[in-house]
N, CA, C and O atoms as CSV, one atom per row, in Angstrom:
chain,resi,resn,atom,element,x,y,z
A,1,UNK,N,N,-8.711,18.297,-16.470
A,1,UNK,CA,C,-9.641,17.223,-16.745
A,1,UNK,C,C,-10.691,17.672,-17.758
A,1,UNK,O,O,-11.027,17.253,-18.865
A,2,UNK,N,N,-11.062,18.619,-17.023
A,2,UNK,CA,C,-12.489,19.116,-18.252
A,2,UNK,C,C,-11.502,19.174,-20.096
A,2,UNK,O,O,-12.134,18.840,-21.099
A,3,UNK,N,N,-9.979,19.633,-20.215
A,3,UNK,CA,C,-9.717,19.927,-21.188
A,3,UNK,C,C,-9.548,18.220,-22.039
A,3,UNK,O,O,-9.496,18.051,-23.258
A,4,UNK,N,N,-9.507,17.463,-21.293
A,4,UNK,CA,C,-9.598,15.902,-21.833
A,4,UNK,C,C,-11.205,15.465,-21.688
A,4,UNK,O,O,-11.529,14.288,-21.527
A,5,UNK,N,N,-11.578,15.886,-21.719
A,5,UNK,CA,C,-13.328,15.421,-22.082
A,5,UNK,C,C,-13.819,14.899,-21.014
A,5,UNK,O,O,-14.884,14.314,-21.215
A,6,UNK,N,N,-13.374,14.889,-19.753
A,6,UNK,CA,C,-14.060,14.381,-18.398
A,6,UNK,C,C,-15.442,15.125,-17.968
A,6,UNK,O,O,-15.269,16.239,-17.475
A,7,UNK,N,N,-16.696,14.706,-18.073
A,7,UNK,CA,C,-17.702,15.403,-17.966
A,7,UNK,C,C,-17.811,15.891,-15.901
A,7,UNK,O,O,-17.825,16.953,-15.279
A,8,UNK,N,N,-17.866,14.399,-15.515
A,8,UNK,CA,C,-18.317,14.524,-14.088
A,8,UNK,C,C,-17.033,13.598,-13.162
A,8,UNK,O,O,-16.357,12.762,-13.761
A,9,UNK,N,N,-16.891,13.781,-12.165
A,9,UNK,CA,C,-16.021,13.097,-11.315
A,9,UNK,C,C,-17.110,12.530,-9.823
A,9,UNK,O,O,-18.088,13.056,-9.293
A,10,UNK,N,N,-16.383,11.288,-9.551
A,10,UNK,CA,C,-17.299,10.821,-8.214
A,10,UNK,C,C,-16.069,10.256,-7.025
A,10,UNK,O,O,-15.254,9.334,-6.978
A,11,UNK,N,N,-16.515,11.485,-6.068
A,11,UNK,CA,C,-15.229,10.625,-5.182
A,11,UNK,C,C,-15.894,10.044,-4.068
A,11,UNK,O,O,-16.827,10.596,-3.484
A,12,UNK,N,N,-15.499,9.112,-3.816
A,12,UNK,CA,C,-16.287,8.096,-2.977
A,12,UNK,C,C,-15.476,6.594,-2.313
A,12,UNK,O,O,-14.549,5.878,-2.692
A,13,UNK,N,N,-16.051,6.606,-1.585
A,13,UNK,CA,C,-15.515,5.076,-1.507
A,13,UNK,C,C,-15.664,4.181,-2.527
A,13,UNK,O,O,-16.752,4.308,-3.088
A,14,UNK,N,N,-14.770,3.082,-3.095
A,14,UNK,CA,C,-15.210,2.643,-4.046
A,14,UNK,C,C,-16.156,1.607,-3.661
A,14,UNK,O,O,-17.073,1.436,-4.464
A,15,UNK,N,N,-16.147,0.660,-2.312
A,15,UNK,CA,C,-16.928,-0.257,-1.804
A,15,UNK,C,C,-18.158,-0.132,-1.366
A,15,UNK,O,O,-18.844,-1.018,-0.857
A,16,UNK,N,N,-18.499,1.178,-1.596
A,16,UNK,CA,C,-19.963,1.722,-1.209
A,16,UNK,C,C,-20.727,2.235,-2.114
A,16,UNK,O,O,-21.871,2.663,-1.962
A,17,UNK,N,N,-19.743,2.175,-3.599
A,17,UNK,CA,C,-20.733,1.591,-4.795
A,17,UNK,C,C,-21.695,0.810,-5.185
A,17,UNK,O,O,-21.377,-0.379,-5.154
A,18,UNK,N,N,-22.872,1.052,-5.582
A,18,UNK,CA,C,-23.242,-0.591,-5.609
A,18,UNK,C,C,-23.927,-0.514,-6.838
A,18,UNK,O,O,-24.732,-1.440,-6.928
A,19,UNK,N,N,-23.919,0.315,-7.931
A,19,UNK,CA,C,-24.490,0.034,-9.567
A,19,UNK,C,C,-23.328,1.319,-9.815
A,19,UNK,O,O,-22.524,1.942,-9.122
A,20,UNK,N,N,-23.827,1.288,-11.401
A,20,UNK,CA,C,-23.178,2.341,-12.537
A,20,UNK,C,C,-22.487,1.648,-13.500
A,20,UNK,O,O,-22.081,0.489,-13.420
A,21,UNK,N,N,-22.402,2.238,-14.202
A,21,UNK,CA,C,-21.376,1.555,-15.767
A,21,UNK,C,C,-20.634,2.915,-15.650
A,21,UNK,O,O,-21.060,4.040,-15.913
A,22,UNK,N,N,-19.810,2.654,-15.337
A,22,UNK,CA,C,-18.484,4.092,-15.106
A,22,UNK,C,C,-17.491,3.428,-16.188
A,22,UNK,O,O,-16.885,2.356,-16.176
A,23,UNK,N,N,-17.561,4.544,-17.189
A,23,UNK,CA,C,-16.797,4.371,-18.476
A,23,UNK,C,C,-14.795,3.833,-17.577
A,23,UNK,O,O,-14.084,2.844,-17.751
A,24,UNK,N,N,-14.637,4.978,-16.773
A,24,UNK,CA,C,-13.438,4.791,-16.142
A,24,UNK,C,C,-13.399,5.026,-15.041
A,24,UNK,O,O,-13.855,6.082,-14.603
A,25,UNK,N,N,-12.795,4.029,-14.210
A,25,UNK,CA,C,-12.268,4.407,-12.654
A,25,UNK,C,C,-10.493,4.443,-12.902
A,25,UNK,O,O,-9.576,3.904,-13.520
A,26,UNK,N,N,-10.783,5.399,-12.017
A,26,UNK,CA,C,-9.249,6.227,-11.978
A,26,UNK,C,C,-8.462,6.187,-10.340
A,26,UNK,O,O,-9.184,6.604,-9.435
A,27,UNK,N,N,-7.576,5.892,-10.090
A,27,UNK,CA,C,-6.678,5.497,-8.680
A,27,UNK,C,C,-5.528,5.695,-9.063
A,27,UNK,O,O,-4.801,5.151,-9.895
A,28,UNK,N,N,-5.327,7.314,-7.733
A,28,UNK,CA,C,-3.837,7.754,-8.492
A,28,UNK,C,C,-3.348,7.833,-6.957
A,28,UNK,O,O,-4.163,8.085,-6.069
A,29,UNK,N,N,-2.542,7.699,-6.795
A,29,UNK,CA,C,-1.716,8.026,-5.644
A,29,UNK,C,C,-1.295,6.802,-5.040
A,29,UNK,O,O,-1.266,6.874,-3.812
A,30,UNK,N,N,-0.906,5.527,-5.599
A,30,UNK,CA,C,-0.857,4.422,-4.816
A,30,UNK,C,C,-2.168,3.848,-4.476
A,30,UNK,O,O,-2.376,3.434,-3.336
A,31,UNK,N,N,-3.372,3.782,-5.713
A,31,UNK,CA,C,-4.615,3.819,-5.551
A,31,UNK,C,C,-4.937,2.624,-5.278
A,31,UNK,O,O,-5.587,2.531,-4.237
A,32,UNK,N,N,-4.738,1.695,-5.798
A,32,UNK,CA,C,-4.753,-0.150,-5.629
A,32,UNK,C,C,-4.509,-0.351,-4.373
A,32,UNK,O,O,-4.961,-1.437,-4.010
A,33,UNK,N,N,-3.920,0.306,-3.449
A,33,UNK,CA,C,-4.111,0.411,-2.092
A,33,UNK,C,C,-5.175,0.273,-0.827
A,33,UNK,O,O,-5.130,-0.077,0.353
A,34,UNK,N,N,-6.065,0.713,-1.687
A,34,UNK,CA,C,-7.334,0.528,-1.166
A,34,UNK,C,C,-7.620,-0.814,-1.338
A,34,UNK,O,O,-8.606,-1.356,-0.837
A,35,UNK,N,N,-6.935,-1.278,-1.912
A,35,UNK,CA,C,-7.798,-3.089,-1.732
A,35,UNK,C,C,-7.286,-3.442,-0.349
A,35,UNK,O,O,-7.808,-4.471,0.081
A,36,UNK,N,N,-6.505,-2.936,0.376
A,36,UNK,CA,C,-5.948,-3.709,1.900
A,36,UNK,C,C,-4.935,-4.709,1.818
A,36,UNK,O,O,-3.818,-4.559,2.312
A,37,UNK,N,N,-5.349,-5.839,1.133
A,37,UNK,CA,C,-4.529,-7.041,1.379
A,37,UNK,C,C,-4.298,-7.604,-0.453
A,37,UNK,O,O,-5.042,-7.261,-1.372
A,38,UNK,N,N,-3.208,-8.424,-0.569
A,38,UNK,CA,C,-3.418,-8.700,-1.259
A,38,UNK,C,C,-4.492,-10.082,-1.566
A,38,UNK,O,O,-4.791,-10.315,-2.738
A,39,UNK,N,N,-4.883,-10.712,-0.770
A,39,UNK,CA,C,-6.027,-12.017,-0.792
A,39,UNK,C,C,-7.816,-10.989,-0.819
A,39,UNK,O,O,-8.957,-11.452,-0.788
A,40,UNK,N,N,-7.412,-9.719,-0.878
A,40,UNK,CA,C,-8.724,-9.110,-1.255
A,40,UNK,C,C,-8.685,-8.033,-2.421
A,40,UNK,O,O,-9.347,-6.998,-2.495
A,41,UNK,N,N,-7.543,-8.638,-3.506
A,41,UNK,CA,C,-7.551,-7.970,-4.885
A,41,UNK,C,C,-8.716,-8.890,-5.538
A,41,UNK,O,O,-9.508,-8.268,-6.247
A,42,UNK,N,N,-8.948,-10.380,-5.390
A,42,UNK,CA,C,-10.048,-10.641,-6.187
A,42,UNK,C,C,-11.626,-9.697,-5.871
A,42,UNK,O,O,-12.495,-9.283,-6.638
A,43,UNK,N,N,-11.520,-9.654,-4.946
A,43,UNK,CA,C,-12.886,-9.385,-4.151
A,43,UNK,C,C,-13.098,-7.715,-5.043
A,43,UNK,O,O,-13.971,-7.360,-5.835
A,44,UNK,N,N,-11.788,-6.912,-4.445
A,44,UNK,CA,C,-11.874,-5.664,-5.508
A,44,UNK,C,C,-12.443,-5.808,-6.743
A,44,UNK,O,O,-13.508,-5.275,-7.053
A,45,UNK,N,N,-11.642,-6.655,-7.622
A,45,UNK,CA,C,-11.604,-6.709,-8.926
A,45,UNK,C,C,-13.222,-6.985,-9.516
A,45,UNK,O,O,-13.802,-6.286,-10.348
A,46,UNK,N,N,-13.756,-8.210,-8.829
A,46,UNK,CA,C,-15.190,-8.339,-8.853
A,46,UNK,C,C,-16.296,-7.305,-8.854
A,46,UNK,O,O,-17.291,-7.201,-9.572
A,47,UNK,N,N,-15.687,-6.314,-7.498
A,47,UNK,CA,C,-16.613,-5.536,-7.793
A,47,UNK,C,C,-16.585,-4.244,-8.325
A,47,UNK,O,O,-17.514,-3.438,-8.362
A,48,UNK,N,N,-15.313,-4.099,-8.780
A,48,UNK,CA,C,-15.015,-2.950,-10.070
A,48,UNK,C,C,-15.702,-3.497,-11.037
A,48,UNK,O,O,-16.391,-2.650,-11.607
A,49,UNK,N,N,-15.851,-4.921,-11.619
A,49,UNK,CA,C,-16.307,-4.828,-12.959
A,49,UNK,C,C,-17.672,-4.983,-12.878
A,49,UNK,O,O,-18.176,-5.421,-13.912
A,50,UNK,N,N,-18.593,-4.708,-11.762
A,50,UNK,CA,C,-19.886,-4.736,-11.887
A,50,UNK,C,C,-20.203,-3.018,-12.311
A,50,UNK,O,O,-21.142,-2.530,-12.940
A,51,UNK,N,N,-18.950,-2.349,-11.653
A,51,UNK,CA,C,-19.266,-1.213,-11.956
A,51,UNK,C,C,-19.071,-0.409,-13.241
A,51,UNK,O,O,-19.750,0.542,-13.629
A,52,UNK,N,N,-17.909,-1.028,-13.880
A,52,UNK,CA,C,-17.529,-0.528,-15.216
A,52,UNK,C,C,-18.643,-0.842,-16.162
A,52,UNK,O,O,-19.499,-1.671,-15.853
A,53,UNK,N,N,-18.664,-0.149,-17.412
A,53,UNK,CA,C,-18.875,0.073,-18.734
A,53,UNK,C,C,-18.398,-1.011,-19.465
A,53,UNK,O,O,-17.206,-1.308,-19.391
A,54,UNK,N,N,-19.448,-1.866,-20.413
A,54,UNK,CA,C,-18.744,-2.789,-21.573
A,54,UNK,C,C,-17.630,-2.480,-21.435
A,54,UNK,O,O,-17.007,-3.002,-20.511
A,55,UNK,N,N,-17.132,-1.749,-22.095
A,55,UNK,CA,C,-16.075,-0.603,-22.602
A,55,UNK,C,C,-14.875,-0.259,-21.616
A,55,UNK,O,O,-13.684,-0.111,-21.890
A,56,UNK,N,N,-15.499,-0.177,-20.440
A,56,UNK,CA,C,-14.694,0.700,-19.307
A,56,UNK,C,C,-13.287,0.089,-18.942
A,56,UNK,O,O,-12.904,-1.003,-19.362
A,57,UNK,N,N,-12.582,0.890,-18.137
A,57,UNK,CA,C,-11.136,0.742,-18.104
A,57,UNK,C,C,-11.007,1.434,-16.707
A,57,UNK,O,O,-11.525,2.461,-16.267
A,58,UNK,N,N,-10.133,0.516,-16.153
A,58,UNK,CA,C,-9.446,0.455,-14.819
A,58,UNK,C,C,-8.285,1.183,-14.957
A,58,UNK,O,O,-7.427,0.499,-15.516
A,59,UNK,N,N,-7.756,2.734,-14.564
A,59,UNK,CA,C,-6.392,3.110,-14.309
A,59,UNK,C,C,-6.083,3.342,-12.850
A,59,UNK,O,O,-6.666,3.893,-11.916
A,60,UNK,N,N,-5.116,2.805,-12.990
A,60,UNK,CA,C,-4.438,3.276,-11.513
A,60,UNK,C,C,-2.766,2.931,-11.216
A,60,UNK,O,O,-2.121,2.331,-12.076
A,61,UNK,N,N,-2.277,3.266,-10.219
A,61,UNK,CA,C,-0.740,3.786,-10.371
A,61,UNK,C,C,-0.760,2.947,-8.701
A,61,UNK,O,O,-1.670,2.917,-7.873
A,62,UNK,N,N,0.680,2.305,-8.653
A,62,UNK,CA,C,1.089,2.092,-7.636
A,62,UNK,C,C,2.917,2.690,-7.515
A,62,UNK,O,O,3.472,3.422,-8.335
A,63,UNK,N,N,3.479,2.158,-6.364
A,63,UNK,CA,C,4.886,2.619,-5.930
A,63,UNK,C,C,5.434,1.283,-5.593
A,63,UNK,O,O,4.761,0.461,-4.971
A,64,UNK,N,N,6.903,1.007,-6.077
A,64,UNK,CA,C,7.322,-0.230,-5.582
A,64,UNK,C,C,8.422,0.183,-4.785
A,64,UNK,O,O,9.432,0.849,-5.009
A,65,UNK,N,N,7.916,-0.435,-3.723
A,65,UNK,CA,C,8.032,0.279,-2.149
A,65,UNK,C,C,8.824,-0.639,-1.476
A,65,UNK,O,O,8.488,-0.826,-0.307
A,66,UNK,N,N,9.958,-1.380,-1.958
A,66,UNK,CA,C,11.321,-2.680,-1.391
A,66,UNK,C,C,12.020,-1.399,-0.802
A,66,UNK,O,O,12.508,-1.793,0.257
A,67,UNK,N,N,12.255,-0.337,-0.923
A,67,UNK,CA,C,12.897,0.670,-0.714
A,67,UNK,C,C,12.793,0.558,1.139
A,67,UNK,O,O,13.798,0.509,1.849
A,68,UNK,N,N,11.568,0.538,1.595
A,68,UNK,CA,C,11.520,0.506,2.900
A,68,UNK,C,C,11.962,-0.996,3.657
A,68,UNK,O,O,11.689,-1.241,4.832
A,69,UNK,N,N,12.592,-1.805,2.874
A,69,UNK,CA,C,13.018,-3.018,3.680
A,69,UNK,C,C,14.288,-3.355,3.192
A,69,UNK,O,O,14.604,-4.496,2.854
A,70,UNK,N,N,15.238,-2.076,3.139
A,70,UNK,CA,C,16.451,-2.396,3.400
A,70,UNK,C,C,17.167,-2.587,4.316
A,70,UNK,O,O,18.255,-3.142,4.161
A,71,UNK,N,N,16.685,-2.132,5.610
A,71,UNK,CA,C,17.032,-2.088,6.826
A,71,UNK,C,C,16.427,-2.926,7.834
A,71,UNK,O,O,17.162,-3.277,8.756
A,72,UNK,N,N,14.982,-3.393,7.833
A,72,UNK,CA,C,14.790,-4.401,8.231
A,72,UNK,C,C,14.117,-5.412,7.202
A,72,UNK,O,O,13.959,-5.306,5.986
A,73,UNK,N,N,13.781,-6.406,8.069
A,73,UNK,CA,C,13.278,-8.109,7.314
A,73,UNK,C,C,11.987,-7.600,6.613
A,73,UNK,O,O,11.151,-6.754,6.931
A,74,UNK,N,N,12.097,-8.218,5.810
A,74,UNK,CA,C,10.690,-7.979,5.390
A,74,UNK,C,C,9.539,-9.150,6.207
A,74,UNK,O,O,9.968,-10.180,6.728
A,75,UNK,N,N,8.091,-8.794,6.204
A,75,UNK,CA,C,7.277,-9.404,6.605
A,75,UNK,C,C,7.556,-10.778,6.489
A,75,UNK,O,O,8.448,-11.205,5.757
A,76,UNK,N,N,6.750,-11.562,7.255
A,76,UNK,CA,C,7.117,-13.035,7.087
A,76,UNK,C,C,5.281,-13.591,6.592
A,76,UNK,O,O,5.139,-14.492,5.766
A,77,UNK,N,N,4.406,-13.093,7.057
A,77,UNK,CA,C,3.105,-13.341,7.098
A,77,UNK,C,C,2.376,-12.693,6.265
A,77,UNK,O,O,1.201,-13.016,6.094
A,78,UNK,N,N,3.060,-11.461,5.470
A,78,UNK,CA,C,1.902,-10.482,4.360
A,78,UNK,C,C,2.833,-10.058,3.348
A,78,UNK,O,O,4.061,-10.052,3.432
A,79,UNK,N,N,2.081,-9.689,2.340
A,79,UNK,CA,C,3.104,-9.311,1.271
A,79,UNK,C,C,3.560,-7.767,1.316
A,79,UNK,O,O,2.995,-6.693,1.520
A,80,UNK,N,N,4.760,-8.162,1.047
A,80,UNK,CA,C,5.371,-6.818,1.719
A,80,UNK,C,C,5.123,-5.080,1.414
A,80,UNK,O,O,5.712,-4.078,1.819
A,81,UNK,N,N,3.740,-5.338,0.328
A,81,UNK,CA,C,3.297,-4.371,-0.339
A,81,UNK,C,C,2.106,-3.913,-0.054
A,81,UNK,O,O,1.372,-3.244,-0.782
A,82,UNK,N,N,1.802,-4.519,1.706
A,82,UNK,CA,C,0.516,-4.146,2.343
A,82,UNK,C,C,0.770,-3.323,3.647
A,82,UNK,O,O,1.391,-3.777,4.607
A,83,UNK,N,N,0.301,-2.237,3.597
A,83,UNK,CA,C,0.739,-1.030,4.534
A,83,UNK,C,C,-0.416,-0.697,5.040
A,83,UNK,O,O,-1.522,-0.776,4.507
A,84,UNK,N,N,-0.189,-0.393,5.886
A,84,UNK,CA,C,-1.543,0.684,6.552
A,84,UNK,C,C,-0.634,1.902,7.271
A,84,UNK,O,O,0.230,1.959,8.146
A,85,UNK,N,N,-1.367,2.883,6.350
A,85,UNK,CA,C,-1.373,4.338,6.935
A,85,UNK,C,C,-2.327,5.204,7.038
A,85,UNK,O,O,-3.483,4.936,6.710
A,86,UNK,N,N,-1.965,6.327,7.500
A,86,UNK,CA,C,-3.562,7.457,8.076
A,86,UNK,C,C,-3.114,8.482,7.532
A,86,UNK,O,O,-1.902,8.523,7.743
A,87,UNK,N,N,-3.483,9.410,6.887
A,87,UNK,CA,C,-3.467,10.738,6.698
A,87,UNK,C,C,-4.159,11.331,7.828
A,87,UNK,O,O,-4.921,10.585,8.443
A,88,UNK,N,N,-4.006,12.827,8.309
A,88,UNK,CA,C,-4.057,13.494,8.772
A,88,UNK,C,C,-4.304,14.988,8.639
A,88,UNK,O,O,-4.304,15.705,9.640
């Protein structure tokens, strides 16, 4: 990171932000995840861009994850790309 010009890093919840102009937020690991549901990507999105920079830019990486519903049905009530898991 430092060799790409990254001065400082902030790890945090992102919802317990509440100012900054952050040139970039970065979400790697299936990071969009953190929104929970998909009927609370607007709510995310809102309050990423209070936090970004004129300028600033949203990266982040997801997994398309049909792989786990070959064997059973997929959801009937959520989109099938809303999981909850725990690390440990």
């Amino acid at each position: 990171m430092n060799e790409r010009g990254v001065k400082s890093i902030l790890n945090e919840d992102i919802f317990a932000l509440e100012s900054g102009k952050y040139d970039t937020l970065l979400l790697l690991m299936n990071g969009i995840g953190l929104v929970g549901t998909l009927q609370r990507l607007e709510t995310f999105l809102n309050h990423v861009k209070k936090l970004l920079a004129h300028d600033g830019q949203i990266l982040l990486d997801s997994s398309y994850i049909m792989y786990l519903y070959e064997d059973i049905p997929m959801p009937l009530c959520n989109y099938y790309g809303e999981l909850k898991y725990k690390y440990e």
